[in-house]
CHARMM internal coordinates of N, CA and C (Angstrom, degrees):
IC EDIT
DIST 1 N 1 CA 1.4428
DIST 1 CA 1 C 1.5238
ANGL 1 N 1 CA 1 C 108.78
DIST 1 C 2 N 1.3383
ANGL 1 CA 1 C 2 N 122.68
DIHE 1 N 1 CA 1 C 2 N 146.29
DIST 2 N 2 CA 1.5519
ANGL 1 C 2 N 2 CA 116.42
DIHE 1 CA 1 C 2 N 2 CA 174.75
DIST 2 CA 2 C 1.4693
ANGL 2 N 2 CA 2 C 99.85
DIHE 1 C 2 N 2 CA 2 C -101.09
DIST 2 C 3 N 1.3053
ANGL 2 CA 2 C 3 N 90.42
DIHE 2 N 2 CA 2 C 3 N -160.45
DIST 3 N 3 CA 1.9138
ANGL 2 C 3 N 3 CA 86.83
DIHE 2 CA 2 C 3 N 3 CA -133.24
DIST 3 CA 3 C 1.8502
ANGL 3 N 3 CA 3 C 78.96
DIHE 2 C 3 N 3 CA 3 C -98.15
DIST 3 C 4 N 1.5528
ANGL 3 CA 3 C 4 N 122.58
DIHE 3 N 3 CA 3 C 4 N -16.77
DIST 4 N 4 CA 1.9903
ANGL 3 C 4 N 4 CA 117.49
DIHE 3 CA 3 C 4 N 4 CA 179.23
DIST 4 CA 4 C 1.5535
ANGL 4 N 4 CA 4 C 91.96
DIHE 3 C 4 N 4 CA 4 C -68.82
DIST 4 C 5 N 1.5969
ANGL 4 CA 4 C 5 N 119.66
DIHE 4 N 4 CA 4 C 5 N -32.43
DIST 5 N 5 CA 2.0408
ANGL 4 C 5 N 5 CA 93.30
DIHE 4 CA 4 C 5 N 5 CA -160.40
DIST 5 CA 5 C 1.6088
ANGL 5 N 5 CA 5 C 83.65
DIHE 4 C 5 N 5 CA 5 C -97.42
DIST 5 C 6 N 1.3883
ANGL 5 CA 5 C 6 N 131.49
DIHE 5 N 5 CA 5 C 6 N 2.88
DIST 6 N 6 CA 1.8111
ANGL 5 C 6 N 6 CA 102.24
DIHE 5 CA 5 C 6 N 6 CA 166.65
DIST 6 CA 6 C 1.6406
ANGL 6 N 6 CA 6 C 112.88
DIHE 5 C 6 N 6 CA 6 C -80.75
DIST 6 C 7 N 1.5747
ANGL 6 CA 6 C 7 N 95.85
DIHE 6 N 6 CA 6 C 7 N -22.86
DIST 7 N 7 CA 1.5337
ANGL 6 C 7 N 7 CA 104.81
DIHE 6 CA 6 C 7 N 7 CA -174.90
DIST 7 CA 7 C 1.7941
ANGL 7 N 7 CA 7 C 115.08
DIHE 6 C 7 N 7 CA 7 C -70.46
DIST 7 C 8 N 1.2641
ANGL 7 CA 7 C 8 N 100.70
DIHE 7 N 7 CA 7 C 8 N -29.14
DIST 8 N 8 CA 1.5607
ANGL 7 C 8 N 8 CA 125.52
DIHE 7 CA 7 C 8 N 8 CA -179.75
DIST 8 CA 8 C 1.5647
ANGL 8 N 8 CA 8 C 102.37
DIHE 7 C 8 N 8 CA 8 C -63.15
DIST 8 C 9 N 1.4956
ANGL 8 CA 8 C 9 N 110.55
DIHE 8 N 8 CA 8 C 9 N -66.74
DIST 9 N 9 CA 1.6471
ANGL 8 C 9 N 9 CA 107.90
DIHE 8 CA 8 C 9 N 9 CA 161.57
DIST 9 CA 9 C 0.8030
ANGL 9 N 9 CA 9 C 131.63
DIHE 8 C 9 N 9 CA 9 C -24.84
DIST 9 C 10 N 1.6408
ANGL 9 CA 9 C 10 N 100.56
DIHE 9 N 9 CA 9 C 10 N -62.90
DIST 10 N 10 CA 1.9061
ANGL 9 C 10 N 10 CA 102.40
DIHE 9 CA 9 C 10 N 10 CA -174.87
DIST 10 CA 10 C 1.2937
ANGL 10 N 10 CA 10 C 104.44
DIHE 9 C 10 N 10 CA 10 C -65.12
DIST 10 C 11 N 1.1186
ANGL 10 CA 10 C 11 N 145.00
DIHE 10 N 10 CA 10 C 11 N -50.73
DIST 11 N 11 CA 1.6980
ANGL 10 C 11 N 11 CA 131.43
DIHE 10 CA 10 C 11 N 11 CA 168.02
DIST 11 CA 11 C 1.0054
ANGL 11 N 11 CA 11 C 135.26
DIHE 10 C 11 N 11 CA 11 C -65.28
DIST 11 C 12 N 1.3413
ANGL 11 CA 11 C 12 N 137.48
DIHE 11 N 11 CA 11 C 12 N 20.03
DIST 12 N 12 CA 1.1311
ANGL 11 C 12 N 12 CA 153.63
DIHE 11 CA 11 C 12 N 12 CA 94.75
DIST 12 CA 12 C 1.0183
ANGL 12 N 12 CA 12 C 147.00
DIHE 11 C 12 N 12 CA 12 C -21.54
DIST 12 C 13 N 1.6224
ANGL 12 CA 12 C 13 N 107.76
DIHE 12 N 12 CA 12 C 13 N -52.53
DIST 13 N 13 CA 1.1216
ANGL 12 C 13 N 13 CA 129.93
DIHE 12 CA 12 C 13 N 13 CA 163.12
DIST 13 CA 13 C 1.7269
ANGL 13 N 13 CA 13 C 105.81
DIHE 12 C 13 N 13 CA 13 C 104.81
DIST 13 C 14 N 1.4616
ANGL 13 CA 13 C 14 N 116.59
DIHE 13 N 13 CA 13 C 14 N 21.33
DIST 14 N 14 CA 1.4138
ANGL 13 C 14 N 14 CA 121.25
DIHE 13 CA 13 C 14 N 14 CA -178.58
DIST 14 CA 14 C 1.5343
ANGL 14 N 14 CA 14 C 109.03
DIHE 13 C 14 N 14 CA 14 C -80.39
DIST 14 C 15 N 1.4787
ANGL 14 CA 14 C 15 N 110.71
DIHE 14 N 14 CA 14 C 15 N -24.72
DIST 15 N 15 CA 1.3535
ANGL 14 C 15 N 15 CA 115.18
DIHE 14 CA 14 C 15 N 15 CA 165.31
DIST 15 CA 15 C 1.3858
ANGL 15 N 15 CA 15 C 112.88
DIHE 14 C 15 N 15 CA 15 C -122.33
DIST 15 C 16 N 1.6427
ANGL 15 CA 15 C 16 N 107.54
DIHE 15 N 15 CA 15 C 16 N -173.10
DIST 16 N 16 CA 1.2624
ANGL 15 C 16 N 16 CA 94.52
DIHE 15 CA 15 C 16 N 16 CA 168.38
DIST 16 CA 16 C 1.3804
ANGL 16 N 16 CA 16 C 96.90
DIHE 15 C 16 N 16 CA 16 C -155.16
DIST 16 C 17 N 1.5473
ANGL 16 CA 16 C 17 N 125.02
DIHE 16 N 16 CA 16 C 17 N 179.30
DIST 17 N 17 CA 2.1169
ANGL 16 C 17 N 17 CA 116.17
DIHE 16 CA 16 C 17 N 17 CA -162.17
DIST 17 CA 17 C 1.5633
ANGL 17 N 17 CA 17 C 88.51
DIHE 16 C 17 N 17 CA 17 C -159.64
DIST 17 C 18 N 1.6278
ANGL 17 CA 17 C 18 N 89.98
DIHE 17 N 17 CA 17 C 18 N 177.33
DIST 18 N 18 CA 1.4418
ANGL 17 C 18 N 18 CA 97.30
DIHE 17 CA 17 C 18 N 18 CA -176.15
DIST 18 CA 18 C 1.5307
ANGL 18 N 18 CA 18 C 89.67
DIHE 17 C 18 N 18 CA 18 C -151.63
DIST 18 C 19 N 1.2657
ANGL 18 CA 18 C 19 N 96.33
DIHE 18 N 18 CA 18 C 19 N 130.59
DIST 19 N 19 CA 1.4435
ANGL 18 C 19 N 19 CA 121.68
DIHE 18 CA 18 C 19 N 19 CA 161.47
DIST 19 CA 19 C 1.6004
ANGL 19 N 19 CA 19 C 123.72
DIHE 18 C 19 N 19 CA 19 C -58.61
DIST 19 C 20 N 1.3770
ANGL 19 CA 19 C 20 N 121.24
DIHE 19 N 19 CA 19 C 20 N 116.12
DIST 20 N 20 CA 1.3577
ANGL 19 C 20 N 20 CA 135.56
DIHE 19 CA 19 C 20 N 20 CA 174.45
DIST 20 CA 20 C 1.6917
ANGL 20 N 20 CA 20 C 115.50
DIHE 19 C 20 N 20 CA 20 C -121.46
DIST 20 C 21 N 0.9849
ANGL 20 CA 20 C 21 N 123.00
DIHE 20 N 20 CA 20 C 21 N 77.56
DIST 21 N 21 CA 1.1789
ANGL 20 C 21 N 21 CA 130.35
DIHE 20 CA 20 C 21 N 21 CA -143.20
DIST 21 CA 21 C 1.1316
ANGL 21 N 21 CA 21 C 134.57
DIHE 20 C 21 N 21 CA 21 C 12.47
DIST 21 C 22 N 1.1655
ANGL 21 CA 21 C 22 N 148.93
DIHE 21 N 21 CA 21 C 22 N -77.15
DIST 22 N 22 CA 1.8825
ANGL 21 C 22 N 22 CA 133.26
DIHE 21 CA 21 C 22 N 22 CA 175.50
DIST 22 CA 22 C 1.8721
ANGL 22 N 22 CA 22 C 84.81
DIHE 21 C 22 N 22 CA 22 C -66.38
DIST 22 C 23 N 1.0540
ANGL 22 CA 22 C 23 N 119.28
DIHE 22 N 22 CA 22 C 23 N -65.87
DIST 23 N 23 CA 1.0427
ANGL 22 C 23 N 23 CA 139.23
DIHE 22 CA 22 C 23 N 23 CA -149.40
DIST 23 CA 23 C 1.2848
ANGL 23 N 23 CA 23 C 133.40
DIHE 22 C 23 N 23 CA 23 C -37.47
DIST 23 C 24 N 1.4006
ANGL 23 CA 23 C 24 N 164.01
DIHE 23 N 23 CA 23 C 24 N 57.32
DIST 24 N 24 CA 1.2818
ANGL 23 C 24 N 24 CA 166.24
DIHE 23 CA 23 C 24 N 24 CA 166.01
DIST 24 CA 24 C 1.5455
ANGL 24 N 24 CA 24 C 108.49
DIHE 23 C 24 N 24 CA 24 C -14.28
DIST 24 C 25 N 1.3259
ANGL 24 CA 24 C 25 N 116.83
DIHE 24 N 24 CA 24 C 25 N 113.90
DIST 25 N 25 CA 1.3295
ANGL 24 C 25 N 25 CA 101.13
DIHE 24 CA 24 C 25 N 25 CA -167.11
DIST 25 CA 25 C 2.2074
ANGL 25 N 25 CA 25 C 83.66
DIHE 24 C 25 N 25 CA 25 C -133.68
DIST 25 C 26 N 1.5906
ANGL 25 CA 25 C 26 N 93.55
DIHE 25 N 25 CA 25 C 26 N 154.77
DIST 26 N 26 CA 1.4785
ANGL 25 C 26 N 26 CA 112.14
DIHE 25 CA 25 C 26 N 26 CA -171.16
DIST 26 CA 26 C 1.4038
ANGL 26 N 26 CA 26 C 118.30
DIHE 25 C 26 N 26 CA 26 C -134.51
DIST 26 C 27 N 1.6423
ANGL 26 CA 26 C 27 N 102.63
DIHE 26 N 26 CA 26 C 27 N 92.78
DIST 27 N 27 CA 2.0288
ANGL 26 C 27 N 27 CA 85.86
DIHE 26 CA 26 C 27 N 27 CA -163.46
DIST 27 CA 27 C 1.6248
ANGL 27 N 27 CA 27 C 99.51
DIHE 26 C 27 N 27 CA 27 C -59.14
DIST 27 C 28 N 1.5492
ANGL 27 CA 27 C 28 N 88.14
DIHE 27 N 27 CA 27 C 28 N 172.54
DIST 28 N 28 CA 1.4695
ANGL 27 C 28 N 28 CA 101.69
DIHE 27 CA 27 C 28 N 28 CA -178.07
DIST 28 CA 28 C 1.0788
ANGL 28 N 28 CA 28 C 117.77
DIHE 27 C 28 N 28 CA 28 C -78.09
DIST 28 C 29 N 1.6583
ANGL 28 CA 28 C 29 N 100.35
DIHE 28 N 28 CA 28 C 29 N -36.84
DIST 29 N 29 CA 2.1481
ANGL 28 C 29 N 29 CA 90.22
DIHE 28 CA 28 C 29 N 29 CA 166.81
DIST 29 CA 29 C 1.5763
ANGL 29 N 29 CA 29 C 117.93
DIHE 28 C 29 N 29 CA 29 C -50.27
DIST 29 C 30 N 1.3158
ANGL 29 CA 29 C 30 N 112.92
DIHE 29 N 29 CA 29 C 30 N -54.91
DIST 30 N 30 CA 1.6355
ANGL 29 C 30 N 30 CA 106.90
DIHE 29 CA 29 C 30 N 30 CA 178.85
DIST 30 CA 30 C 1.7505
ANGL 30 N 30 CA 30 C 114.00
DIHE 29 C 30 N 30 CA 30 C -41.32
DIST 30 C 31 N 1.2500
ANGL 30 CA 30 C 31 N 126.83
DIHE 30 N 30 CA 30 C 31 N -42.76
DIST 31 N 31 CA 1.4622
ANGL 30 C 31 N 31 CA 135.43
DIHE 30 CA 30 C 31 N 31 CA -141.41
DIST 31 CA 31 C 1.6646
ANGL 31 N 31 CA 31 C 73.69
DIHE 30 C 31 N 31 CA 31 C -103.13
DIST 31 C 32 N 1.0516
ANGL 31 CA 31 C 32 N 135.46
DIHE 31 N 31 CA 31 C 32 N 1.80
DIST 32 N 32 CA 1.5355
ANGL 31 C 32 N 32 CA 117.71
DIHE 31 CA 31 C 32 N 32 CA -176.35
DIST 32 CA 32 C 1.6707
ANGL 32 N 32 CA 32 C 108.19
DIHE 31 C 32 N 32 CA 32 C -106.18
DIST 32 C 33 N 1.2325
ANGL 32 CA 32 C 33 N 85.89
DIHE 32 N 32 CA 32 C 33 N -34.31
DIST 33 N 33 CA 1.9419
ANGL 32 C 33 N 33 CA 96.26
DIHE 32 CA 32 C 33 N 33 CA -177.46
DIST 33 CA 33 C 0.9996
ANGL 33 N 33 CA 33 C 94.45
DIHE 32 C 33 N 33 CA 33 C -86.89
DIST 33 C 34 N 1.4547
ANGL 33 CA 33 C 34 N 153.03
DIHE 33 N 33 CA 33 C 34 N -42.55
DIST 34 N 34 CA 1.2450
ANGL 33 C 34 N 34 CA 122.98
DIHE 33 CA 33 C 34 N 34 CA 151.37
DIST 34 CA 34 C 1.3040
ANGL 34 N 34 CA 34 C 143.56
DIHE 33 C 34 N 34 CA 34 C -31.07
DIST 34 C 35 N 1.2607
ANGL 34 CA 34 C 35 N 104.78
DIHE 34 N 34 CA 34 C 35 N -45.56
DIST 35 N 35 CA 1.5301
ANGL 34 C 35 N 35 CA 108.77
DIHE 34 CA 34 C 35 N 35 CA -175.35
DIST 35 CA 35 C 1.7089
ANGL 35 N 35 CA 35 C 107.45
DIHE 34 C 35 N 35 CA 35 C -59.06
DIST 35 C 36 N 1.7300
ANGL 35 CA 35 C 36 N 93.27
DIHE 35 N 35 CA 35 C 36 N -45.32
DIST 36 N 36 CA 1.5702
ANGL 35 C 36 N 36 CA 94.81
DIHE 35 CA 35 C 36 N 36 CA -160.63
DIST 36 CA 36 C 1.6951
ANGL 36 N 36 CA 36 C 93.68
DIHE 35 C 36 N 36 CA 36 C -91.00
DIST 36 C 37 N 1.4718
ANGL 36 CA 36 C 37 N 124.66
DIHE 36 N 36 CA 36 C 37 N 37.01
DIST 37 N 37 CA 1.4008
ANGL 36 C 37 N 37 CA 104.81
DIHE 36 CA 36 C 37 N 37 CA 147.28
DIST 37 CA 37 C 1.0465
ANGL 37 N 37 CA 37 C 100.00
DIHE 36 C 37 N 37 CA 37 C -123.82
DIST 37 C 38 N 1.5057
ANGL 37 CA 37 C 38 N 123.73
DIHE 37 N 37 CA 37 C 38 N 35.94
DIST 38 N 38 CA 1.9279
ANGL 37 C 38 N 38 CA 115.95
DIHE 37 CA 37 C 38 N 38 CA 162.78
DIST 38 CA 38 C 1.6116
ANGL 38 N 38 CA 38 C 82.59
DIHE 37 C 38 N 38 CA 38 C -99.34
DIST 38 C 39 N 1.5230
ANGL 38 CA 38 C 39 N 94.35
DIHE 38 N 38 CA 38 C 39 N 171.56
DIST 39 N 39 CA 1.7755
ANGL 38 C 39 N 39 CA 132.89
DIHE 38 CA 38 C 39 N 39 CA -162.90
DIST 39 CA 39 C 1.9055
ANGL 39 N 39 CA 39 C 87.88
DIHE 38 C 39 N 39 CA 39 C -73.67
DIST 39 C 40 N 1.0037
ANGL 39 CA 39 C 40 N 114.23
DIHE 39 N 39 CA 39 C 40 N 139.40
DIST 40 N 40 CA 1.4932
ANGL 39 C 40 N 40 CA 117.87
DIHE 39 CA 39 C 40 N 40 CA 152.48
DIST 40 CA 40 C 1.7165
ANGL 40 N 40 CA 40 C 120.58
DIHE 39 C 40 N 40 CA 40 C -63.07
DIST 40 C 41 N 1.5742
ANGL 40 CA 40 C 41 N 117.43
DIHE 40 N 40 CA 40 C 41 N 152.69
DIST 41 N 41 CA 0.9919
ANGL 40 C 41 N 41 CA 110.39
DIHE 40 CA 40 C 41 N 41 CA 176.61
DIST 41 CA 41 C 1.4396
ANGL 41 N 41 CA 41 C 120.71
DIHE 40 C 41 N 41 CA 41 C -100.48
DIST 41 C 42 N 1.0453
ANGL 41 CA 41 C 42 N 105.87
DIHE 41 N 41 CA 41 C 42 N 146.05
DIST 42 N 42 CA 1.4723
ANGL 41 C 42 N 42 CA 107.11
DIHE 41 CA 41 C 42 N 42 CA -168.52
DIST 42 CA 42 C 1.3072
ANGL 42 N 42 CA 42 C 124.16
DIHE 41 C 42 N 42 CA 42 C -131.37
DIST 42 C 43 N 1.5914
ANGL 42 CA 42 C 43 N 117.07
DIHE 42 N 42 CA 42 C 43 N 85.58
DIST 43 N 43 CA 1.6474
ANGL 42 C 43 N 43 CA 108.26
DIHE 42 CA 42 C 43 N 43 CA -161.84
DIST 43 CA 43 C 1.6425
ANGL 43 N 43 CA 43 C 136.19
DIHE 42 C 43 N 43 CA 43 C -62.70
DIST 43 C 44 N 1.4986
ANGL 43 CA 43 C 44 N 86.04
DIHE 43 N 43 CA 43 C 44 N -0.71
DIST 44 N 44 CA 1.6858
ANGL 43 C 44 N 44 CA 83.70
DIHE 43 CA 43 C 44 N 44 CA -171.01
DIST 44 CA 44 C 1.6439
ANGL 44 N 44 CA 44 C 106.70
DIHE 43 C 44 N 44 CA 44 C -96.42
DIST 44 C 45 N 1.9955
ANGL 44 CA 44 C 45 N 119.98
DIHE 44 N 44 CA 44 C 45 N -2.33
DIST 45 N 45 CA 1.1374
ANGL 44 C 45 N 45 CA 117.34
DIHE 44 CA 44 C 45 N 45 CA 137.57
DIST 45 CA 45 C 1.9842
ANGL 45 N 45 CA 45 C 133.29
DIHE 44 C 45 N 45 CA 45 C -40.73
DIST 45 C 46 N 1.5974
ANGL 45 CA 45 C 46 N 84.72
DIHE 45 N 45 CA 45 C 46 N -57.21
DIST 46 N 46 CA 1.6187
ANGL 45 C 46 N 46 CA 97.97
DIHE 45 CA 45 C 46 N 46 CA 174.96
DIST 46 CA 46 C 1.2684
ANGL 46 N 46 CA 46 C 129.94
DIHE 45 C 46 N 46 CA 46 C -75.14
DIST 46 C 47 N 1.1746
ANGL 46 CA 46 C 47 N 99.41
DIHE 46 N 46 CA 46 C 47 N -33.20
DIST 47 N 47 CA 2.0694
ANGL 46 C 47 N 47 CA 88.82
DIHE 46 CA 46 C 47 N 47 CA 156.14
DIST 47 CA 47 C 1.5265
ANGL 47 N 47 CA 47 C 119.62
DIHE 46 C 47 N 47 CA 47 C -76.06
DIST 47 C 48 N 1.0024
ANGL 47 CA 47 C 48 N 112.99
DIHE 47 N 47 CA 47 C 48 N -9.92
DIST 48 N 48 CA 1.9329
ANGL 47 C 48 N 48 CA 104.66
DIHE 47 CA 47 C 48 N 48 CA -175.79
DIST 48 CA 48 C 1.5170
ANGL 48 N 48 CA 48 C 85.17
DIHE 47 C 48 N 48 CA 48 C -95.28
DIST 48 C 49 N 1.1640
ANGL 48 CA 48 C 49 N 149.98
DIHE 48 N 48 CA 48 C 49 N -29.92
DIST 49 N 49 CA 1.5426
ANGL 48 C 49 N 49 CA 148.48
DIHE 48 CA 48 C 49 N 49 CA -177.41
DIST 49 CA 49 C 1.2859
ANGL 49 N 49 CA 49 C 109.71
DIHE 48 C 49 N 49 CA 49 C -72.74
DIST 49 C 50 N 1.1970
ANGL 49 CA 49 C 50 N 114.34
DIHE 49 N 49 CA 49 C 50 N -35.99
DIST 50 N 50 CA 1.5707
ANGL 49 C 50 N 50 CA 128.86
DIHE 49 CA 49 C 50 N 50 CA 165.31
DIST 50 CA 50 C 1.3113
ANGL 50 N 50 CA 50 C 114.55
DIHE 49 C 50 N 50 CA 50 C -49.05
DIST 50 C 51 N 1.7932
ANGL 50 CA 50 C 51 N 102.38
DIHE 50 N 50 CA 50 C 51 N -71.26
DIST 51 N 51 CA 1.9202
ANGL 50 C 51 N 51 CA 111.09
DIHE 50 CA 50 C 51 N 51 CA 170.44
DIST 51 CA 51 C 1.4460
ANGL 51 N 51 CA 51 C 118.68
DIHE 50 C 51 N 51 CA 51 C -36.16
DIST 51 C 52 N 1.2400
ANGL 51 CA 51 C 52 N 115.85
DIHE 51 N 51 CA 51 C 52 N -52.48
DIST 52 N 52 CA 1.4022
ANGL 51 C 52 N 52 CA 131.68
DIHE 51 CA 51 C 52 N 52 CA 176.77
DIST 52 CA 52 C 1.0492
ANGL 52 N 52 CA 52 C 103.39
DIHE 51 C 52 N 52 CA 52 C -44.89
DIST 52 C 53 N 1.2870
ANGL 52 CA 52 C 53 N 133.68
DIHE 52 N 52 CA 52 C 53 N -75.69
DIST 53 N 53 CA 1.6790
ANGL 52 C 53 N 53 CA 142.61
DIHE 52 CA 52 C 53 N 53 CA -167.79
DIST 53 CA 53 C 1.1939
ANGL 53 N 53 CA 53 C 101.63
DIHE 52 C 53 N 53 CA 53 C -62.00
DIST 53 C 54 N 1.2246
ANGL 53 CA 53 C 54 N 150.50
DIHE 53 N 53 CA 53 C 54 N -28.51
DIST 54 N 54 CA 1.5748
ANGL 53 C 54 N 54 CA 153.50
DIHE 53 CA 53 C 54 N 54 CA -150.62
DIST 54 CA 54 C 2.1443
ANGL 54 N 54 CA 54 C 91.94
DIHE 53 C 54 N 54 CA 54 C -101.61
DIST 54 C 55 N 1.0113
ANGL 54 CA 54 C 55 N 101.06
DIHE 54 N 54 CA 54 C 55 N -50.10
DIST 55 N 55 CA 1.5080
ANGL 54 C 55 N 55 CA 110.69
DIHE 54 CA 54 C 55 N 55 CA -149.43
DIST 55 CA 55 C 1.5774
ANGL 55 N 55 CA 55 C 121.93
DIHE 54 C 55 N 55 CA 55 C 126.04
DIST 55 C 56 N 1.3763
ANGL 55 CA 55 C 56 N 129.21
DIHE 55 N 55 CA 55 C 56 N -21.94
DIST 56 N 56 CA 1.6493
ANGL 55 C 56 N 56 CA 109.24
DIHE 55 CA 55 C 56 N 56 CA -136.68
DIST 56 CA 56 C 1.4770
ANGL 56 N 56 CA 56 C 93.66
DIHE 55 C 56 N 56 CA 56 C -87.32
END
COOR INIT
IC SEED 1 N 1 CA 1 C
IC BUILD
């Protein structure tokens, strides 16, 4: 993940952090249940979306 869609989360409120002075800090449990409540990827969606857009 880059560091605009973790920031996007946290204002959202999909995660949440704790301040250690400069520092923004994100336990790993939070950043984990996140991850695993996004959608799985599934490539054989993205190649037939591909065909579509292409023509074939």
């Amino acid at each position: 993940m880059s560091r605009t869609s973790i920031y996007d989360a946290l204002k959202r409120g999909d995660i949440t952090a704790r301040k250690a002075g400069r520092r923004t800090l994100i336990s790993f449990a939070d950043l984990e249940a996140y991850l695993d409540s996004l959608p799985a990827y599934q490539a054989d969606r993205v190649v037939e979306s591909t065909r579509r857009k292409i023509g074939s």
